[in-house]
C-alpha positions as semicolon CSV with decimal commas, in nm:
position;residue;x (nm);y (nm);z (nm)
1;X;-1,374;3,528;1,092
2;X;-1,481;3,143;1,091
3;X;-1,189;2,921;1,138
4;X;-1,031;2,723;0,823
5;X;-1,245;2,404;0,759
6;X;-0,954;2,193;0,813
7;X;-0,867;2,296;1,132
8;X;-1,210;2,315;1,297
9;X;-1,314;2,073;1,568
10;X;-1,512;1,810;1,490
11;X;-1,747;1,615;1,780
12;X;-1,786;1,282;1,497
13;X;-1,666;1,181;1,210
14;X;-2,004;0,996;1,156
15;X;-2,128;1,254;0,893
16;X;-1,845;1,260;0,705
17;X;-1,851;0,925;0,685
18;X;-2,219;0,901;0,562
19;X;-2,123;1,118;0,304
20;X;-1,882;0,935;0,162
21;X;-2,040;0,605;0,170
22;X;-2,332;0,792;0,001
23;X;-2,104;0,924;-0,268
24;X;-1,999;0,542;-0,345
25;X;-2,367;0,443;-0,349
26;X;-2,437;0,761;-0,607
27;X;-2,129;0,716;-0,828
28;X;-2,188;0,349;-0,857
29;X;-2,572;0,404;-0,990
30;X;-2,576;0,706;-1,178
31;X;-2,215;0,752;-1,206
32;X;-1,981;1,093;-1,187
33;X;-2,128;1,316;-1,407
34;X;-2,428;1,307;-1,230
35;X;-2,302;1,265;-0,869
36;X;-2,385;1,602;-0,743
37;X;-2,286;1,725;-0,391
38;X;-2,710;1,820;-0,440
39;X;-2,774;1,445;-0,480
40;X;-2,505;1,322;-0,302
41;X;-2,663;1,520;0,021
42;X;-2,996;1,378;-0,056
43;X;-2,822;0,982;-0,073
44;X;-2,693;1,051;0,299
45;X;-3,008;1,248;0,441
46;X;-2,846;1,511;0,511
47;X;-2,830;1,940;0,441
48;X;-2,609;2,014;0,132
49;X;-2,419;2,229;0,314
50;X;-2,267;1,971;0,501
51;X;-2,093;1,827;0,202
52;X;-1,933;2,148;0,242
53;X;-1,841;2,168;0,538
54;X;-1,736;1,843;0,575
55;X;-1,496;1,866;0,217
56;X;-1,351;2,140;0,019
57;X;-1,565;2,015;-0,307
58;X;-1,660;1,764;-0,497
59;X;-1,347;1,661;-0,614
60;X;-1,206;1,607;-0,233
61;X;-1,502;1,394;-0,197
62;X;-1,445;1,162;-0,469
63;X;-1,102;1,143;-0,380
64;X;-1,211;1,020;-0,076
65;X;-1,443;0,742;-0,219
66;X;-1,128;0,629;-0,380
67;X;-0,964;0,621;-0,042
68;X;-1,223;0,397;0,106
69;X;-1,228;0,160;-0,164
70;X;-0,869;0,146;-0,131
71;X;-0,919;0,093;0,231
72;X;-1,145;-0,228;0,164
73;X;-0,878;-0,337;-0,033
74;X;-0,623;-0,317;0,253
75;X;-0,898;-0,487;0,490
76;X;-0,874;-0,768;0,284
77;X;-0,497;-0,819;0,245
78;X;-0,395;-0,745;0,615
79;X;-0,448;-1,069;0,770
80;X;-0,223;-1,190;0,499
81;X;0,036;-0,951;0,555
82;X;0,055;-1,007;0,967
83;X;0,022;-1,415;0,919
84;X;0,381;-1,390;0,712
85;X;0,197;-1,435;0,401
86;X;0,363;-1,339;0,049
87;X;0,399;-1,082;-0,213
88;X;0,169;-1,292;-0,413
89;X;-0,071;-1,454;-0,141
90;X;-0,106;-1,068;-0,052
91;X;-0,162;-0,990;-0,440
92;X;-0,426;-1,275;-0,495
93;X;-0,616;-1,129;-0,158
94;X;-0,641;-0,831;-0,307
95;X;-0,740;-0,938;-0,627
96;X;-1,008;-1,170;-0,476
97;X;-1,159;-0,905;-0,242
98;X;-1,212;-0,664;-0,586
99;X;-1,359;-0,961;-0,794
100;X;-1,584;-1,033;-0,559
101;X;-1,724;-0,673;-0,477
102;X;-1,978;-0,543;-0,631
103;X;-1,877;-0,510;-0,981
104;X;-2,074;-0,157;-1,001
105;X;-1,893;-0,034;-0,661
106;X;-1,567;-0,113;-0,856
107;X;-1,680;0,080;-1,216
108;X;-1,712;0,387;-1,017
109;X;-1,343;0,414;-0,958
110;X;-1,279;0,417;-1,340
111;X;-1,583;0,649;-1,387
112;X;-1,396;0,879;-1,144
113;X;-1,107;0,841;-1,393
114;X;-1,265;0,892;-1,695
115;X;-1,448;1,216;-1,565
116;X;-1,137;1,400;-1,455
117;X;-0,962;1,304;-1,758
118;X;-1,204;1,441;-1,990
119;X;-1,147;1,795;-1,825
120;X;-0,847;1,990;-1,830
121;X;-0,945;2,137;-1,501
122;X;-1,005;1,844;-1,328
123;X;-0,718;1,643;-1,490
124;X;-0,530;1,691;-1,140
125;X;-0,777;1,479;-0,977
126;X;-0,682;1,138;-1,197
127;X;-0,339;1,225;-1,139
128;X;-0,417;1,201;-0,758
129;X;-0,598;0,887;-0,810
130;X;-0,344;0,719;-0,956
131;X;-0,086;0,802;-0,730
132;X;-0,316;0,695;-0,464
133;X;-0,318;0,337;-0,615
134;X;0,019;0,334;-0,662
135;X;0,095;0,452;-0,320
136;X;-0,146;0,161;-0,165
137;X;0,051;-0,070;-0,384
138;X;0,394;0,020;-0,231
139;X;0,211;0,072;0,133
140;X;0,138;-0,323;0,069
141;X;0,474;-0,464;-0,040
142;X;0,641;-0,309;0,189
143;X;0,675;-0,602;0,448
144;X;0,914;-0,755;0,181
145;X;1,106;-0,472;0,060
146;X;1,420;-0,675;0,126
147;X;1,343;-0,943;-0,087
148;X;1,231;-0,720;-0,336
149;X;1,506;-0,502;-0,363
150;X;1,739;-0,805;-0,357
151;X;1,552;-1,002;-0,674
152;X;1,391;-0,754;-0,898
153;X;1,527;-0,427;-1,114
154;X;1,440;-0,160;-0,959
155;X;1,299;-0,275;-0,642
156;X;0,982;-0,169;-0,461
157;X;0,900;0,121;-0,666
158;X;0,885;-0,061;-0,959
159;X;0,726;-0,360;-0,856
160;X;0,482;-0,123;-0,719
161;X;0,419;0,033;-1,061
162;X;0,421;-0,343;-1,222
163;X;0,138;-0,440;-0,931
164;X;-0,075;-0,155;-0,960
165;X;-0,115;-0,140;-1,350
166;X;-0,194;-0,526;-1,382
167;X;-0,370;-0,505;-1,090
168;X;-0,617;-0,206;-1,257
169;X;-0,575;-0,416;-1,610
170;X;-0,686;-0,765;-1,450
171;X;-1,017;-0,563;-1,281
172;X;-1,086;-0,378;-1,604
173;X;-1,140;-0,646;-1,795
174;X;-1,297;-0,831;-1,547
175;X;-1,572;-0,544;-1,525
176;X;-1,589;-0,568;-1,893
177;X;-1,598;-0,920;-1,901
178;X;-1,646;-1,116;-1,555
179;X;-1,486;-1,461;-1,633
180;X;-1,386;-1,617;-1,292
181;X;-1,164;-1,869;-1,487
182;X;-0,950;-1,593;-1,652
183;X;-0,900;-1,380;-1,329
184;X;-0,780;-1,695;-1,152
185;X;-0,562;-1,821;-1,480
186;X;-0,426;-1,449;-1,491
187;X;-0,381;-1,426;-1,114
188;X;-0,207;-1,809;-1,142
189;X;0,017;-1,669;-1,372
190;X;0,102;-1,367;-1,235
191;X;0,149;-1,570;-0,883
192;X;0,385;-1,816;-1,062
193;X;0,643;-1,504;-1,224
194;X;0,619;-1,345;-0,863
195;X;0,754;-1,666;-0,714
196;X;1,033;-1,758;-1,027
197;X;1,178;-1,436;-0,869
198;X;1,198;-1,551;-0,497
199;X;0,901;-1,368;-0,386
């Protein structure tokens, strides 16, 4: 009997890596529908079978684009974070490092979203998206969980929730629409309510 995928041994992560950067490269072309372990496999130059091996499906593999766009997001904030920066110098870094991505790297998240939701079965999978935002959003306030705790109702989870859906809202409409001068006026604003409550 082979052992579980999970558990096996792996020499490099390299491959999986590949993958998943080939995934982002697929999705943000042809989009979801049409982002096919077949074609991903193809994108990375490698066997199909080593999507498989590498993830459980499909769905594990777009979950896991999600998780490195995330992670780009995180790049971007974390030298505010250790210089003692704020909630909202930490918010407009990771607003600036979306807006100035690719804006066809950034669609692919939503098309992600919009393909799960459109399928009862895969439903599950948007869920899991979101709560991966919304966990990245807590994951990056929580150097000031004191100060939130003390000034807003309540505290870090709902901040967290507040962050995450303007944060998705502001890059939404930006994708629709990319007006520099409204994502800074929105990010101003949003900057200026952060620090009338101490933060």
């Amino acid at each position: 009997m082979s052992e579980p995928r999970r558990n096996r041994k792996k020499s490099s992560e390299g491959t999986r890596q590949l993958l998943i950067e080939a995934a982002l490269r697929v999705l943000s072309r042809d989009g979801t529908q049409a982002a096919t372990t077949r074609r991903i496999a193809e994108e990375a130059g490698v066997q199909q079978g080593q999507v498989h091996y590498w993830f459980a499906d499909k769905d594990e593999l777009l979950e896991e684009a999600v998780k490195a766009i995330l992670a780009e997001i995180n790049e971007a904030t974390e030298g505010v974070r250790s210089s003692g920066g704020t909630v909202a110098q930490t918010l407009r870094a990771a607003l600036q490092s979306v807006v100035t991505d690719d804006p066809i790297r950034q669609l692919a998240a939503y098309d992600i979203t919009v393909y799960a939701l459109r399928s009862p079965k895969l439903r599950d999978l948007a869920t899991r998206q979101y709560r991966l935002y919304l966990q990245e959003a807590q994951r990056q306030l929580q150097p000031f969980a004191a100060e939130i705790e003390a000034t807003v109702p309540g505290g870090l989870p709902a901040l967290a929730a507040l962050a995450s859906a303007t944060f998705d809202g502001i890059v939404l409409h930006w994708l629709a629409d990319p007006d520099p001068a409204r994502v800074e006026a929105s990010v101003t604003v949003l900057i200026h309510l952060l620090e009338a409550a101490g933060l």
